[in-house]
Each structure stands twice: as structure tokens, then as C-alpha cells.
C-alpha positions in Angstrom: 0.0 0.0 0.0 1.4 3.9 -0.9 2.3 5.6 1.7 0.5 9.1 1.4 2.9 12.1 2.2 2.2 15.9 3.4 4.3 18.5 2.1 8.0 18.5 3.6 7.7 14.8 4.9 10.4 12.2 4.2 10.3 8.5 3.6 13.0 5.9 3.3 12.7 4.1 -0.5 15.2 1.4 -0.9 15.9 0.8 3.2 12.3 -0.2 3.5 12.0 -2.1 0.1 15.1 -4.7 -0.6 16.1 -4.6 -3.8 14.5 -1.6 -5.3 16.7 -0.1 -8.0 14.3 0.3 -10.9 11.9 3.3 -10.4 8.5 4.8 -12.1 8.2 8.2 -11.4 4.6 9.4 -12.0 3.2 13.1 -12.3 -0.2 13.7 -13.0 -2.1 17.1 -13.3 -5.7 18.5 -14.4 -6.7 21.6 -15.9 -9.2 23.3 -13.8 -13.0 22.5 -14.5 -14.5 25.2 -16.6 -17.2 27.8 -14.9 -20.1 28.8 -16.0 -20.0 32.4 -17.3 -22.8 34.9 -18.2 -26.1 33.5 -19.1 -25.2 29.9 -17.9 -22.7 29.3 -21.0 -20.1 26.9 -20.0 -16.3 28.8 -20.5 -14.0 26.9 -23.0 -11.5 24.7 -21.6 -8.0 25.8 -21.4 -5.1 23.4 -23.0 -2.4 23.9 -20.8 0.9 21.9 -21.4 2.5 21.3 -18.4 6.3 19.9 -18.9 7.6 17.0 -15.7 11.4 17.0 -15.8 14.6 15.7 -13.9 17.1 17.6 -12.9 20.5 15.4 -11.7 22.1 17.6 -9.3 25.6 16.7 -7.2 26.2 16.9 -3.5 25.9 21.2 -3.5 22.6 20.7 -5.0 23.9 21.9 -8.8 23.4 20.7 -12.2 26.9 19.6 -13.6 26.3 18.9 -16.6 24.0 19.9 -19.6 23.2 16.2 -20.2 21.4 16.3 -16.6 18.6 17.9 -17.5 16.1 14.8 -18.5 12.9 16.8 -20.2 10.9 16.8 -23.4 13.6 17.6 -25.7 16.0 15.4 -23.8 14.7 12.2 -22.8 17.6 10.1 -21.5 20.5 11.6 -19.0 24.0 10.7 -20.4 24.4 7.9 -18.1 21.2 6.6 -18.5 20.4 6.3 -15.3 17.2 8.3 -15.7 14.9 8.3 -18.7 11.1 10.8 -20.0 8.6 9.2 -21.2 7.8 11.8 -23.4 5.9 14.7 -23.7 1.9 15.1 -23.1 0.8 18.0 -24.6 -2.9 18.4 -22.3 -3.0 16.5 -19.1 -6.2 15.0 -20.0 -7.6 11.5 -18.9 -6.7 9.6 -15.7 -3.4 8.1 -14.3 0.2 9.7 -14.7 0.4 12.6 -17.4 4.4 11.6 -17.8 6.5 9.4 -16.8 10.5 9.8 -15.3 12.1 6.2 -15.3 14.9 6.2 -12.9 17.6 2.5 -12.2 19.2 3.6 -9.0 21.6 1.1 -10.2 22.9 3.3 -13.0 22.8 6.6 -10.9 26.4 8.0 -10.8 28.4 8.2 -8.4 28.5 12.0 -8.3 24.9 12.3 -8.4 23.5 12.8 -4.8 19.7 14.3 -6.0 17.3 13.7 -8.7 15.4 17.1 -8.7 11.5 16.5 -9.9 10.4 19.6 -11.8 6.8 20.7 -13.9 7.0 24.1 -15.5 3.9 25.6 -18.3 5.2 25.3 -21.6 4.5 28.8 -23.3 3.0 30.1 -20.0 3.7 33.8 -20.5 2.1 33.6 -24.1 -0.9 31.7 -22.9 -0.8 33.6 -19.9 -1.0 30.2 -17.9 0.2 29.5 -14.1 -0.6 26.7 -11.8 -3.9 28.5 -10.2 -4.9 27.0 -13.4 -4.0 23.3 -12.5 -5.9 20.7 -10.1 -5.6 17.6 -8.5 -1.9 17.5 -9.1 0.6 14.7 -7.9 4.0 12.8 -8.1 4.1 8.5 -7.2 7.0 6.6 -7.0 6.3 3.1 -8.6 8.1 0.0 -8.3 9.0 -1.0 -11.5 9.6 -4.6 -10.8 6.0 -5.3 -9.6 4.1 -2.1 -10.4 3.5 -1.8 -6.4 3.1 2.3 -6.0 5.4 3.0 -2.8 4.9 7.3 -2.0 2.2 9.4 -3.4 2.3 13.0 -2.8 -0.6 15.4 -3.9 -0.1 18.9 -4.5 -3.1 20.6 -2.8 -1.2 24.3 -1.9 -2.8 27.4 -3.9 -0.3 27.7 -6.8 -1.8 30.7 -8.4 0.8 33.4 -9.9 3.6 30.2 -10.1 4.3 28.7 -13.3 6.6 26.2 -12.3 6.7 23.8 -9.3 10.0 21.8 -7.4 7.4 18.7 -6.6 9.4 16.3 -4.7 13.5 14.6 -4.9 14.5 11.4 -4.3 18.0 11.4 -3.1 21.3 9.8 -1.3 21.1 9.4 2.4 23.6 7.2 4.4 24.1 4.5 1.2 20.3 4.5 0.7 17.8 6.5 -1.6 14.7 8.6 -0.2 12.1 10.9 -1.3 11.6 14.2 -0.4 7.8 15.8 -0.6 8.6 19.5 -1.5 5.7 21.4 -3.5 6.8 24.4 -3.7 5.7 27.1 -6.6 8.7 29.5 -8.5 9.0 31.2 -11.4 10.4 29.9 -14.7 8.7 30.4 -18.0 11.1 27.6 -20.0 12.4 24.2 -18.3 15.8 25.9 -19.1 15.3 29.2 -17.0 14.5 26.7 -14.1 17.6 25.0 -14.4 19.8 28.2 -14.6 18.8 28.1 -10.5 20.7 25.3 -10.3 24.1 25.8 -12.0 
């Protein structure tokens, strides 16, 4: 059973599940319901095209390497250890929107945090932010038997934010954990985001 987590809780991953190296990262988002507007019409639906990346930072908390940066137009870090799923362009239907595949395995050595990331694509052209967003989450799956181990749902007020650090899984005493963060920034491209971190 997933262990549901509140914003700023920690939870051991591999200590409390033997053998877990291969992981299924899950993010999920909706666009918020339509209202009604004047005279009862219903208000068109907004696409908004939210983006879930990785970012592989070291033990300062900074990304290396350009290669680091897993996201839509760069689906695989250069060790391979972490792998997109690709990009969904609405957030519509049920289930994860995208997908980060992570082998802990793989994971270099110099690697200490895996940094989970969803900015608006276009969001100062579509005027988009996150007030815009609902029922938001990340999951960590086990790969091996599709058990889900940590869910964390994003239920802050996100309005004015176009760009949320959701959660990290990271090193701690030779084992992995995951890090609940939520919280809203300010980044209009996944690459403005990760200039924070260089």
C-alpha cells in the first residue's frame, strides 16, 4: 500500500523495500473544471501543457552537466540512469500525465539528488500559471512489480507560479529517499528553471 505524504515529509525508499533499484516516477495534473459564465454558457476549456522534468544535481545541489537535465527535448541523461517518457501535450484523462524512469543502479556516483520539476510550456504567451491546475501529484512506482510505494498530492494554492520543485529522491547514508517538497517558482522555460541550479 502507498504511503501518502504531506508537504515536507520524508520517507525511506530502498531501506524499506530490498532490492528496489528500478523506479516509475509518475506526475499527474488536471486543468481546472470550466465555470459557468454569463447567461449559464459553459467557459472553453483551457489546454495547458505542463512539462515534468529531472534535474541530476551533485552533492551542493547543482546541475553539472547539460546532459542532466532529462525533459521533453531530452529524454535520457547521459548515463542513462534516468529516462522521460515523453511529452503530453494536455493532461487529460486519468493516471500519470508523464513518466521519469529512474535505475538507481545506474545513478552515478556523483549524483546525490534527482530534482522532480513541472513548468507551463508557453506560459507567458498563454498567460497560464498553476492557479490554473488541479488535482496534481508525483508517485513513485516500483518498476519490478508495479506496487506504488509514495504518493504525494499537490493541494497548496499555486496561483501566480508557473513552475513547481514537486518532490527529490535522493542519497542518504548509502540508501535512496524521497523528499515531498511542493513548492511554486517562477520559470517560464524548463531551461530558466535549471539556470537556478548551475
Amino acid at each position: 500500500m502507498a504511503i501518502s505524504l504531506v508537504k515536507g515529509q520524508k520517507i525511506d525508499l530502498t531501506k524499506l523495500n530490498a532490492g528496489l533499484t528500478n523506479l516509475i516516477v509518475g506526475l499527474g495534473w488536471d486543468p481546472v473544471q470550466p465555470k459557468k459564465g454569463l447567461f449559464g454558457f459553459m467557459k472553453s476549456e483551457v489546454n495547458i501543457d505542463c512539462d515534468a522534468s529531472a534535474l541530476l544535481l551533485d552533492a551542493n545541489g547543482k546541475l553539472t552537466k547539460e546532459e542532466n537535465l532529462v525533459c521533453f527535448y531530452n529524454r535520457a541523461s547521459g548515463c542513462r540512469s534516468v529516462l522521460h517518457s515523453g511529452d503530453n501535450l494536455t493532461g487529460e484523462g486519468d493516471g500519470d500525465d508523464e513518466q521519469i524512469f529512474i535505475d538507481l543502479k545506474k545513478v552515478p556516483s556523483d549524483v546525490h539528488k534527482i530534482l522532480m520539476v513541472v513548468n507551463i510550456y508557453e506560459c507567458e504567451n498563454r498567460r497560464q500559471d498553476f492557479g490554473m491546475i488541479q488535482s496534481a501529484f508525483i508517485r513513485v512506482v516500483n518498476k519490478a512489480n508495479n506496487q506504488e510505494l509514495v504518493r504525494f498530492n499537490l493541494s497548496d494554492d499555486y496561483s501566480g507560479k508557473t513552475a513547481l520543485i514537486v518532490a527529490e529522491i535522493y542519497r542518504h547514508n548509502g540508501e535512496w529517499k524521497f523528499n515531498a517538497i511542493g513548492e511554486g517558482a517562477y520559470a517560464a522555460h524548463i531551461n530558466l528553471l535549471a539556470k537556478k541550479y548551475v
